[in-house]
DRENZA-452895 format. One record per residue (C-alpha): residue number from 0; chain; x, y, z. Coordinates in Angstrom, 2 decimals. Layout:
DRENZA-452895
<i NUM; ch A; xx X; yy Y; zz Z>
...
This chain:
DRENZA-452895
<i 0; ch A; xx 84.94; yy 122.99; zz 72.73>
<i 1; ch A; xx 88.15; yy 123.52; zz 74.48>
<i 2; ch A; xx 88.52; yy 124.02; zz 78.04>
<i 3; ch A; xx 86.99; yy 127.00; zz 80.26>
<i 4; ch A; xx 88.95; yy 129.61; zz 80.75>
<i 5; ch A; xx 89.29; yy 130.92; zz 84.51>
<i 6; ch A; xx 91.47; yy 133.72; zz 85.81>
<i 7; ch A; xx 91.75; yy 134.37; zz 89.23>
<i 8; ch A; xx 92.70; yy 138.53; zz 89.92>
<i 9; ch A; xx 94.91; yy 138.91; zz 93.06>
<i 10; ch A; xx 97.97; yy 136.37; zz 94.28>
<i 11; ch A; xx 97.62; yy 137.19; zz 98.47>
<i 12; ch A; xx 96.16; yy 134.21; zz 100.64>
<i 13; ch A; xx 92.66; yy 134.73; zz 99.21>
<i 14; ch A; xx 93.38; yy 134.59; zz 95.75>
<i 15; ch A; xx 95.99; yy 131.93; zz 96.24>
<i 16; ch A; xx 93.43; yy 129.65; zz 98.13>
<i 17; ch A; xx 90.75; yy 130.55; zz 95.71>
<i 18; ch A; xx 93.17; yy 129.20; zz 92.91>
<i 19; ch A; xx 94.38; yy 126.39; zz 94.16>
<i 20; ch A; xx 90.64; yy 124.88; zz 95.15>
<i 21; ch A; xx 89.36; yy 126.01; zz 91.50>
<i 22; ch A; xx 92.24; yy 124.15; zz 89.85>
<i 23; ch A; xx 91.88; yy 120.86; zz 92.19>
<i 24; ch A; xx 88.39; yy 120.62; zz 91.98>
<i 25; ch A; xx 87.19; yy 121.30; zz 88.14>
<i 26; ch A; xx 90.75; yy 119.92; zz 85.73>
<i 27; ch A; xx 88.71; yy 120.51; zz 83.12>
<i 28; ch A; xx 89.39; yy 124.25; zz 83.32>
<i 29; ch A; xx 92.29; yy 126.44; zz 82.19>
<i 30; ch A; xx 93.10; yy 128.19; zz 85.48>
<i 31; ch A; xx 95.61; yy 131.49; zz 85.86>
<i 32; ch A; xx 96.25; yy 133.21; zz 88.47>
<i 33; ch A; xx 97.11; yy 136.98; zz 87.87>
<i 34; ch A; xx 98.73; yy 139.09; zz 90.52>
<i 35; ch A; xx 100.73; yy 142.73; zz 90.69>
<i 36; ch A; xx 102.72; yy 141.29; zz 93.32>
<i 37; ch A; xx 103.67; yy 137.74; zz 94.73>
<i 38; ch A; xx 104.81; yy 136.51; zz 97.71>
<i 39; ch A; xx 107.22; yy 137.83; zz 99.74>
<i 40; ch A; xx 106.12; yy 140.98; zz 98.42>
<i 41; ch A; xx 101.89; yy 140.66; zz 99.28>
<i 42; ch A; xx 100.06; yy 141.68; zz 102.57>
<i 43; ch A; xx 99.65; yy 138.39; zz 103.47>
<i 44; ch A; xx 103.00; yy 137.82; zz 103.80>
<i 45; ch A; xx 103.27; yy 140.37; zz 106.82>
<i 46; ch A; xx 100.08; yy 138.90; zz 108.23>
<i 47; ch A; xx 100.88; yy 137.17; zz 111.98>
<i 48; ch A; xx 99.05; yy 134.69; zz 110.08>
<i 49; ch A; xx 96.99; yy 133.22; zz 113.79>
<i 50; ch A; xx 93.96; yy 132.12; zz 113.01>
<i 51; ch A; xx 91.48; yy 134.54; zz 115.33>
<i 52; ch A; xx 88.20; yy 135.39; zz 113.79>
<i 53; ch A; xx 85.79; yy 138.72; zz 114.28>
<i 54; ch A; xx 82.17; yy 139.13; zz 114.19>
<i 55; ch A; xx 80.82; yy 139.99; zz 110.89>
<i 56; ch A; xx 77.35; yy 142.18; zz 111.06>
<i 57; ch A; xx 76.51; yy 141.30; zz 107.64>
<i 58; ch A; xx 77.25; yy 137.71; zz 107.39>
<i 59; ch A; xx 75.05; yy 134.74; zz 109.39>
<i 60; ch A; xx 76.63; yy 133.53; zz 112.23>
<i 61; ch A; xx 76.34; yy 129.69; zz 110.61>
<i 62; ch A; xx 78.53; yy 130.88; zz 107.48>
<i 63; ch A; xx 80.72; yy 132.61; zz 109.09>
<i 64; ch A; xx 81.19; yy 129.33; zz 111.82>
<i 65; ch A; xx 81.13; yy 127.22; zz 107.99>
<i 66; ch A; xx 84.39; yy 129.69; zz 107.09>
<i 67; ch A; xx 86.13; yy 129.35; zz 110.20>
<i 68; ch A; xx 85.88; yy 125.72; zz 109.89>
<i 69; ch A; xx 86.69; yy 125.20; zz 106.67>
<i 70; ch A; xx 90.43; yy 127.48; zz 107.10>
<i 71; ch A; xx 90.87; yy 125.66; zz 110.60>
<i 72; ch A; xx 90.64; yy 121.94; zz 109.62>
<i 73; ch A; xx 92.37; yy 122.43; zz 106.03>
<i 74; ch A; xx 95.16; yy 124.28; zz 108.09>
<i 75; ch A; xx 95.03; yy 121.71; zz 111.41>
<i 76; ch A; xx 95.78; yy 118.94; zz 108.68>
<i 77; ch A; xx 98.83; yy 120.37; zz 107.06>
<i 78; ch A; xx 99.85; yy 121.23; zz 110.57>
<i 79; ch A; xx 99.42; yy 117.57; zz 111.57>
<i 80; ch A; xx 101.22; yy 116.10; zz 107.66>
<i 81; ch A; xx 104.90; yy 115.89; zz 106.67>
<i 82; ch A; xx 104.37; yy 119.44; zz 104.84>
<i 83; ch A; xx 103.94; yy 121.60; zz 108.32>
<i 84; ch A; xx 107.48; yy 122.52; zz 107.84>
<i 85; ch A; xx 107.73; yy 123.70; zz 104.13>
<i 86; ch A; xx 104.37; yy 125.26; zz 104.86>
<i 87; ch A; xx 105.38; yy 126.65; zz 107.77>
<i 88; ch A; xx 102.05; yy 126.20; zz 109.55>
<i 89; ch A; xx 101.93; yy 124.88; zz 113.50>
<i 90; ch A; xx 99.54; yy 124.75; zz 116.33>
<i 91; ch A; xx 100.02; yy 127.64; zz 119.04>
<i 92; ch A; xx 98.65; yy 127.98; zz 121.87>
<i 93; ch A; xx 98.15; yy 130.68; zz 124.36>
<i 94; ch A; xx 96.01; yy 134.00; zz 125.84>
<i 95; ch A; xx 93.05; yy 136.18; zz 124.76>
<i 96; ch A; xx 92.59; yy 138.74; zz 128.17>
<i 97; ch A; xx 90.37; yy 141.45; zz 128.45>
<i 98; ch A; xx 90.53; yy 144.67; zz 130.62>
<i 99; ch A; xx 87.14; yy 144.38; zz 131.07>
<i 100; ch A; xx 85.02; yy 141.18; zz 131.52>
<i 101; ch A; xx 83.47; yy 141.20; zz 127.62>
<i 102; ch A; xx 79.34; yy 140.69; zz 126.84>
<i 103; ch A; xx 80.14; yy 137.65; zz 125.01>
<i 104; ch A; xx 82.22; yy 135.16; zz 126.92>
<i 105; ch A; xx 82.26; yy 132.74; zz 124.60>
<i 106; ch A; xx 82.47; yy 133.54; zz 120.89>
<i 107; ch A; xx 81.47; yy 131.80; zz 117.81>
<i 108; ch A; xx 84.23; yy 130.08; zz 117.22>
<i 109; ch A; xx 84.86; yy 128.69; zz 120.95>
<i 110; ch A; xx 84.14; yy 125.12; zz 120.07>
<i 111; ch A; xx 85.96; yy 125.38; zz 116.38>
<i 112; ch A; xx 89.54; yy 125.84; zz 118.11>
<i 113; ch A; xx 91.17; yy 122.93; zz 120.58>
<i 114; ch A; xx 90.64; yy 123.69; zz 124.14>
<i 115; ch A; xx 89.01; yy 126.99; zz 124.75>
<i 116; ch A; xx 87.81; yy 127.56; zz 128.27>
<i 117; ch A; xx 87.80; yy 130.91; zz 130.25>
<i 118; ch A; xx 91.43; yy 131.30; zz 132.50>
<i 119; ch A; xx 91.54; yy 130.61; zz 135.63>
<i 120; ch A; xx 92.24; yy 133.52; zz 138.66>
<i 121; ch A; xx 95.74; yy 132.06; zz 138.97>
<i 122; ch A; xx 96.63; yy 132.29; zz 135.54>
<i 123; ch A; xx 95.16; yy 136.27; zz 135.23>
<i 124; ch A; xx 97.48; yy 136.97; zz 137.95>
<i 125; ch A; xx 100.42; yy 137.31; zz 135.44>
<i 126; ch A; xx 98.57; yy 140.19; zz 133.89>
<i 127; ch A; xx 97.26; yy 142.62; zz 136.26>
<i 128; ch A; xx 95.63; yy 145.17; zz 134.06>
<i 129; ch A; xx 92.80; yy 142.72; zz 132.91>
<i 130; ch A; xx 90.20; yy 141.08; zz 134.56>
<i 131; ch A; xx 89.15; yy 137.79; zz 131.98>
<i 132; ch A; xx 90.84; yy 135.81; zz 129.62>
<i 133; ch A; xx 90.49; yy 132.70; zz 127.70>
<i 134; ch A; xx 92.95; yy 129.91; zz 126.76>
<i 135; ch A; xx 92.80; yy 127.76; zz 123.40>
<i 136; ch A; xx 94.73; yy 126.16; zz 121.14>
<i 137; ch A; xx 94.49; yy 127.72; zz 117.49>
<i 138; ch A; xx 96.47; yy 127.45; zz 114.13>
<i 139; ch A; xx 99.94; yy 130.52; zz 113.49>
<i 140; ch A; xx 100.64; yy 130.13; zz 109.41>
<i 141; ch A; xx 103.86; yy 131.45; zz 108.56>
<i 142; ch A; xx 102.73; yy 133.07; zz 105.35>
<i 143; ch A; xx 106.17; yy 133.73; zz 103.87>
<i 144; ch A; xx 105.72; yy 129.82; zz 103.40>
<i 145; ch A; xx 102.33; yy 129.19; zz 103.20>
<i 146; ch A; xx 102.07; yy 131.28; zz 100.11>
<i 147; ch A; xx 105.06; yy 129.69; zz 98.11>
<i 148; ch A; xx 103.32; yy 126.21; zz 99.04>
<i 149; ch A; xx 100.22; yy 127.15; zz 97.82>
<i 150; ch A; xx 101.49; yy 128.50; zz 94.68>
<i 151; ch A; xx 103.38; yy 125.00; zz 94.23>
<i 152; ch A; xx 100.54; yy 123.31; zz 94.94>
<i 153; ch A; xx 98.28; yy 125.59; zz 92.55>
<i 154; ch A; xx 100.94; yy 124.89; zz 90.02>
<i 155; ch A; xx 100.96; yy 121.05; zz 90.09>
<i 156; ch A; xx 97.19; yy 120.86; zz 89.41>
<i 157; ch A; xx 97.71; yy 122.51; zz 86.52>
<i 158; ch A; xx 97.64; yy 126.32; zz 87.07>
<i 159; ch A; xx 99.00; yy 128.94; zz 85.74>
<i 160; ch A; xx 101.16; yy 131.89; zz 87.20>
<i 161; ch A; xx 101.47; yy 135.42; zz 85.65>
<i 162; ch A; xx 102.12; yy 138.55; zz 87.25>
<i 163; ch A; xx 101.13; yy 141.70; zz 85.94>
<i 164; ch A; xx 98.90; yy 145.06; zz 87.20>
<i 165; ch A; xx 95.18; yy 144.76; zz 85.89>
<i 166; ch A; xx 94.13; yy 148.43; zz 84.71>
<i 167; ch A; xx 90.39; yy 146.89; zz 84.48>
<i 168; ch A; xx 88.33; yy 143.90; zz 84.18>
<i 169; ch A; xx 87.63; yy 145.12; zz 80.94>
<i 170; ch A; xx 91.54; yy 144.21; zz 79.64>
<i 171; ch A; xx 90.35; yy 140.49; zz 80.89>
<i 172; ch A; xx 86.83; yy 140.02; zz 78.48>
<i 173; ch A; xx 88.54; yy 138.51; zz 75.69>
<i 174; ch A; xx 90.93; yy 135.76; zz 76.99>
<i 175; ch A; xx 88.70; yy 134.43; zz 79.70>
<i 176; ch A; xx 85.02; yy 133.09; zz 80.69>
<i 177; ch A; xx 84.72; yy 133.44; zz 84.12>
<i 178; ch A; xx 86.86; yy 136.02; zz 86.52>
<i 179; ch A; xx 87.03; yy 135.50; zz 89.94>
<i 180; ch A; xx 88.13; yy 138.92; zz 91.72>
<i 181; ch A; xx 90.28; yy 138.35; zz 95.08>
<i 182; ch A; xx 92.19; yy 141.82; zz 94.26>
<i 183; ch A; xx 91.60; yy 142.65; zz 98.02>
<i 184; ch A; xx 92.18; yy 146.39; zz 98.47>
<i 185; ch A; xx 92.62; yy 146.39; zz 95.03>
<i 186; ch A; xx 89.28; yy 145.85; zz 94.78>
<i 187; ch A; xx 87.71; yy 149.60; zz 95.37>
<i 188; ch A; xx 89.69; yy 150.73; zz 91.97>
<i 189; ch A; xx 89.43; yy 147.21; zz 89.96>
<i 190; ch A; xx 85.55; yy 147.06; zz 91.18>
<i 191; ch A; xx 84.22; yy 150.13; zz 92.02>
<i 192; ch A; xx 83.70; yy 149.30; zz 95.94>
<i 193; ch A; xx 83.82; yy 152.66; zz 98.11>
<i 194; ch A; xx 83.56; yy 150.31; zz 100.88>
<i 195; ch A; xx 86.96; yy 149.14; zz 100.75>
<i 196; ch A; xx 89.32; yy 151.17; zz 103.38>
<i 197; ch A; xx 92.75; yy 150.48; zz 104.23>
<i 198; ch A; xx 93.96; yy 149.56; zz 107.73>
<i 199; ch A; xx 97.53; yy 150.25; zz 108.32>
<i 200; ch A; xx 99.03; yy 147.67; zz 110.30>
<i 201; ch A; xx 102.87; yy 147.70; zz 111.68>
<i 202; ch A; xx 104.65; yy 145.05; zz 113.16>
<i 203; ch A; xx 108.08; yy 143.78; zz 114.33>
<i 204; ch A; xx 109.64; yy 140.14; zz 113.88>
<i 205; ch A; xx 111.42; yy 139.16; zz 116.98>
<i 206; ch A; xx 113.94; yy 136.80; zz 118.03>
<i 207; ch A; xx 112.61; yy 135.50; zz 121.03>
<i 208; ch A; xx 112.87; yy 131.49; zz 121.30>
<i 209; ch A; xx 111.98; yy 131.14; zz 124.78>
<i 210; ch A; xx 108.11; yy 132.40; zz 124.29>
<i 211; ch A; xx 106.31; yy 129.49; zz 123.42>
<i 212; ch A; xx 102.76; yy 130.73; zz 124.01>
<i 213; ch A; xx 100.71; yy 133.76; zz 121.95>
<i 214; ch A; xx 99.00; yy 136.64; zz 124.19>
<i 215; ch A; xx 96.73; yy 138.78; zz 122.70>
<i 216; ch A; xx 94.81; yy 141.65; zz 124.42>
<i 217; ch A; xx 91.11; yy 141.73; zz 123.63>
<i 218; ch A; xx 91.17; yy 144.85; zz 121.92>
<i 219; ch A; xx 93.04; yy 143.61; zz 119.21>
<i 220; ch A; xx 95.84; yy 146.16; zz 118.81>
<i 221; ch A; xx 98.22; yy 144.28; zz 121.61>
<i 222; ch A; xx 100.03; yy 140.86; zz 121.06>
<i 223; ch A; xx 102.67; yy 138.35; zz 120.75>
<i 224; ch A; xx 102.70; yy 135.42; zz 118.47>
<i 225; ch A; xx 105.41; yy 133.21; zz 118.54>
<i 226; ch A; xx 106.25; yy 131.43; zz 115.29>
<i 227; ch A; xx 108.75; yy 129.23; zz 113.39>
<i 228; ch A; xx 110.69; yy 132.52; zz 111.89>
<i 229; ch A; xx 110.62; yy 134.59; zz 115.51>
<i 230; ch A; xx 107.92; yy 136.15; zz 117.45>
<i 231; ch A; xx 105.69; yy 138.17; zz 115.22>
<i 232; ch A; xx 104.77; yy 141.61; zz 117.67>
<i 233; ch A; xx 102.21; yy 144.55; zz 116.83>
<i 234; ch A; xx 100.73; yy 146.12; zz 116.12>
<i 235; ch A; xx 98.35; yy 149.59; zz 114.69>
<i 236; ch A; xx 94.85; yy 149.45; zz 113.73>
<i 237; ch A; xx 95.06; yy 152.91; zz 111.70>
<i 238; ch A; xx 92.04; yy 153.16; zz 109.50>
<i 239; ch A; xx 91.69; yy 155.52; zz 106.47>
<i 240; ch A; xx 95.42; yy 155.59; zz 106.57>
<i 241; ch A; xx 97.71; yy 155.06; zz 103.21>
<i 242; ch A; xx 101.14; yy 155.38; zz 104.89>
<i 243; ch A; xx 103.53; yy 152.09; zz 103.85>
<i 244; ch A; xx 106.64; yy 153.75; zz 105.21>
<i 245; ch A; xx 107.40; yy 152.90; zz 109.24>
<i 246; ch A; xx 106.41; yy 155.02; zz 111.84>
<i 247; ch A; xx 109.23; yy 155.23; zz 114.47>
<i 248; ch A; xx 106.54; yy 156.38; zz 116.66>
<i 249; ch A; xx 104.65; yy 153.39; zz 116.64>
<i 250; ch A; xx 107.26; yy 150.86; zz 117.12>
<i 251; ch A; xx 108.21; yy 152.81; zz 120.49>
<i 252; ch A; xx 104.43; yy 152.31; zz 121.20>
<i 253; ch A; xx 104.47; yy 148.82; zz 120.22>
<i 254; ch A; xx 107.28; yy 147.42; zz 122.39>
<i 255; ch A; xx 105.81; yy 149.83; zz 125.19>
<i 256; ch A; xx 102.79; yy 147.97; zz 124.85>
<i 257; ch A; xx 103.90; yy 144.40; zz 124.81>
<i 258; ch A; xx 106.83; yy 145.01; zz 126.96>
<i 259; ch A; xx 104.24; yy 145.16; zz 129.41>
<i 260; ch A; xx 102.43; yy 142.04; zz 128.75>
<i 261; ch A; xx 105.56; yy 140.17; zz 128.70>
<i 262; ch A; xx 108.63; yy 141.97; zz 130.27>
<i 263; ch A; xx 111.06; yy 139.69; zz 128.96>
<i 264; ch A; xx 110.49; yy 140.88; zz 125.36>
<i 265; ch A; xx 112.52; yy 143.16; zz 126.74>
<i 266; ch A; xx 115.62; yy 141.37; zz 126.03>
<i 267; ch A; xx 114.80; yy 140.07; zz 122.45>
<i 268; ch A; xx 116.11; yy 141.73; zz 119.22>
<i 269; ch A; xx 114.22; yy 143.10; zz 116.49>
<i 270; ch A; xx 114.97; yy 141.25; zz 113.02>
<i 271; ch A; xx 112.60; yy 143.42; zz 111.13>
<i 272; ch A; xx 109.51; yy 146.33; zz 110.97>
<i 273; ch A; xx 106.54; yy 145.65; zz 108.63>
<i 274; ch A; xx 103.59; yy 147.94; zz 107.48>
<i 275; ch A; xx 100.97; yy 146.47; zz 105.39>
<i 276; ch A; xx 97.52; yy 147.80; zz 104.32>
<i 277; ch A; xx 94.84; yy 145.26; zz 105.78>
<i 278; ch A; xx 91.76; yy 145.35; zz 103.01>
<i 279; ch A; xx 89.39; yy 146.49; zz 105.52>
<i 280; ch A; xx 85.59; yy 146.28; zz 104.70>
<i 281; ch A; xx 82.35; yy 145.99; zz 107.11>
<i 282; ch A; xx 81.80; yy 142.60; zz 105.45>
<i 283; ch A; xx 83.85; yy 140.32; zz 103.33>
<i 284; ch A; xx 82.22; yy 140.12; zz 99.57>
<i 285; ch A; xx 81.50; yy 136.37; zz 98.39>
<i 286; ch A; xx 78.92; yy 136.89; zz 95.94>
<i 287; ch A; xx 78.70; yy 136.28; zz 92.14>
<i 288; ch A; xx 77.24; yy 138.31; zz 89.46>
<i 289; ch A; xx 77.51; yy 138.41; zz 85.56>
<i 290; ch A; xx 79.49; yy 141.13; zz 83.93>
<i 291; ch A; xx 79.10; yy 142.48; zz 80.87>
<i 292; ch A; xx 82.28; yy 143.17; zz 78.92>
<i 293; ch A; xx 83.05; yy 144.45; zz 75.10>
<i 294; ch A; xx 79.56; yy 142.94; zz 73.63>
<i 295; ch A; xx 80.13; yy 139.37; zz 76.34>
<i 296; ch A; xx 78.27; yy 138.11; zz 79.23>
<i 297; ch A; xx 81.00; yy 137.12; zz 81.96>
<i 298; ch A; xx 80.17; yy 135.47; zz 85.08>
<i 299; ch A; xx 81.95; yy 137.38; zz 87.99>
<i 300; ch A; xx 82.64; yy 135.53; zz 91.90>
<i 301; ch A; xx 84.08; yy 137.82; zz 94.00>
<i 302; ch A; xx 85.88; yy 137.21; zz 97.34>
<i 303; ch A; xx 87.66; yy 139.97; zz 98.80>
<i 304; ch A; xx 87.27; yy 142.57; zz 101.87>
<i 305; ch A; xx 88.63; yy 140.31; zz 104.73>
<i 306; ch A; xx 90.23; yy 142.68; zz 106.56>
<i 307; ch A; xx 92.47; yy 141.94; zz 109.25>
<i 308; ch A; xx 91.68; yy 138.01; zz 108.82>
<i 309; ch A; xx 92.66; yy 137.02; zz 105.75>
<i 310; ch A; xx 94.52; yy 133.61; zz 106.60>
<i 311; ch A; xx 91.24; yy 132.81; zz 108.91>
<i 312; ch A; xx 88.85; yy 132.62; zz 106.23>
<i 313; ch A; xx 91.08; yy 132.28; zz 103.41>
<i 314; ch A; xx 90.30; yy 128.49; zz 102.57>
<i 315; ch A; xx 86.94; yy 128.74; zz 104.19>
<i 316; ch A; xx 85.80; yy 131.44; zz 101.62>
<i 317; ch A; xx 87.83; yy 130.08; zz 98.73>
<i 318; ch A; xx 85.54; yy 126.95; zz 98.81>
<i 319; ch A; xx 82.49; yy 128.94; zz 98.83>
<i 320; ch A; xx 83.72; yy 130.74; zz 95.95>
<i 321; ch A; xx 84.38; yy 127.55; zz 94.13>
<i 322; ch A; xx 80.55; yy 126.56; zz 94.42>
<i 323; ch A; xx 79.75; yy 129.90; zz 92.98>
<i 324; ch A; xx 82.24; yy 129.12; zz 90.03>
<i 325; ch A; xx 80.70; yy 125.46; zz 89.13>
<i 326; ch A; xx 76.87; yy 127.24; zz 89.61>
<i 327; ch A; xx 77.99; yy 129.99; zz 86.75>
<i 328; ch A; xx 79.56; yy 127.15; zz 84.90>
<i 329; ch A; xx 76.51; yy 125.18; zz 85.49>
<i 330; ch A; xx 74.25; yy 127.77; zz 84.52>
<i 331; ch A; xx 76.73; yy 128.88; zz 81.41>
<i 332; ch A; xx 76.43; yy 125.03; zz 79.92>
<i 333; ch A; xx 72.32; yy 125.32; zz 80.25>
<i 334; ch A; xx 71.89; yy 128.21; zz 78.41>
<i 335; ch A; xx 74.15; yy 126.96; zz 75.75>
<i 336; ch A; xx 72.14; yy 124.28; zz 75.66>
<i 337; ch A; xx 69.15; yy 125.62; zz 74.96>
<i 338; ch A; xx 70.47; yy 127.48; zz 71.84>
């Protein structure tokens, strides 16, 4: 019997991820990655690519703590190897401050990042408008490098690349055994998911070598990251909204907005304006279920619907969906058996 045959539907950080721990962990499988668009053409490669996590209402705390760990120590170790460069991944640290003191203080992930503690007065004083903040150390991926690593990586254990638009899993029944969907937004067409809503983001690369430390306001539409390819500066939390093309309107409103935070952004230059459709969903999907296609039983693991942090749970997720994999796999060779 010749090797299983696993394609993996979407090429952003999910997919990528998803790929490259398939093909490292079971070599006895035919892996390809498919993908309408690579990098530097995905939405992750706009992401500001800081690893920040929300609250999930539809996921346990403890996995959601298991996915943030997962993406932060596979991250913090190419970060701390000779590959943070061509990866383009670095430790940042910096500012999360709140107009308002918030209910919960401290938030899952407090004790998965380096550092976190609450600011002190002295350090609030800088930003007059808010009233609490915390400090940490987290994880900026520069995913205009992270993603050509990955697909390097993905390729040396033995994966393949192809790039093409998939009309429907149907088109996929008769050249593999097991799909794994990380189509992201792509995923309320490909998979039927109503759930699935854009959320238009916009942001503008900045040359600006003198910031050295991130601020984000606590509602989640104001901040500054600083990275290895300029300062990374947003942003728009539209929901429902299609709209790729830039909205003068809301760069004004951006640089209003952080301008204020730090006046000295000011002076920087703009090197570029991004918009990007986040793949917005009130939970990410990691689940598995078994399709059936053109007279075939496939197993089906999806991953999608992370929303607005994609390169936080990326790896985190991807090795969750790699245990669903080898359980369909494992389940697959029993029922063989039995015939």
């Amino acid at each position: 019997m010749g090797a299983v045959r696993v394609v993996v539907v979407g090429a952003g950080v999910v997919g990528l991820s998803t790929a490259v721990c398939i093909a490292e962990a079971l070599p006895h499988c035919s892996v390809t990655l498919l993908g309408e668009k690579f990098s530097p053409d995905t939405t992750s490669d706009g992401a500001a690519g800081i690893l920040f996590a929300n609250h999930f209402p539809d996921v346990p705390v403890e996995q959601q703590r298991r996915w943030f760990r997962s993406s932060f120590d596979h991250l913090l170790h190419i970060a701390q190897s000779e590959d943070a460069p061509e990866a383009g991944v670095m430790l940042s640290s910096g500012w999360q401050i709140f107009r308002d003191v918030p209910a919960d203080q401290t938030p899952y992930w407090a004790d998965l990042v380096i550092g976190f503690r609450i600011m002190t007065e002295r350090e609030l004083q800088r930003f007059p408008e808010h009233r609490f903040g915390q400090a940490f150390t987290t994880i900026k991926c520069e995913c205009s490098s992270y993603l050509p690593w990955l697909e390097r990586r993905f390729r040396r254990a033995g994966g393949r690349v192809e790039q093409r638009r998939v009309q429907s899993l149907q088109d996929l029944s008769g050249s593999f055994d097991l799909i794994v969907n990380c189509s992201g937004l792509g995923a309320r067409a490909l998979g039927g998911d109503s759930g699935m809503q854009p959320v238009r983001g916009q942001v503008l690369k900045m040359a600006a070598p003198w910031l050295q430390h991130f601020i984000r306001d606590g509602d989640g539409l104001t901040y500054i990251y600083p990275g290895i390819q300029g300062a990374t500066v947003g942003g728009t939390r539209q929901g429902g909204d299609w709209r790729l093309q830039v909205d003068e309107g809301d760069t004004r409103s951006i640089l209003q907005r952080c301008n204020r935070l730090e006046p000295s952004l000011s002076r920087a230059r703009v090197l570029s304006t991004w918009v990007g459709l986040r793949p917005d969903r009130r939970s990410p999907r990691v689940e598995r279920e078994l399709l059936r296609l053109q007279g075939r039983t496939v197993p089906l693991v999806h991953n999608y619907g992370h929303g607005g942090v994609g390169v936080t749970l990326a790896w985190g997720t991807a090795l969750e969906a790699l245990q669903l994999v080898q359980q369909s796999l494992q389940e697959t060779q029993r029922n063989r058996a039995k015939l």
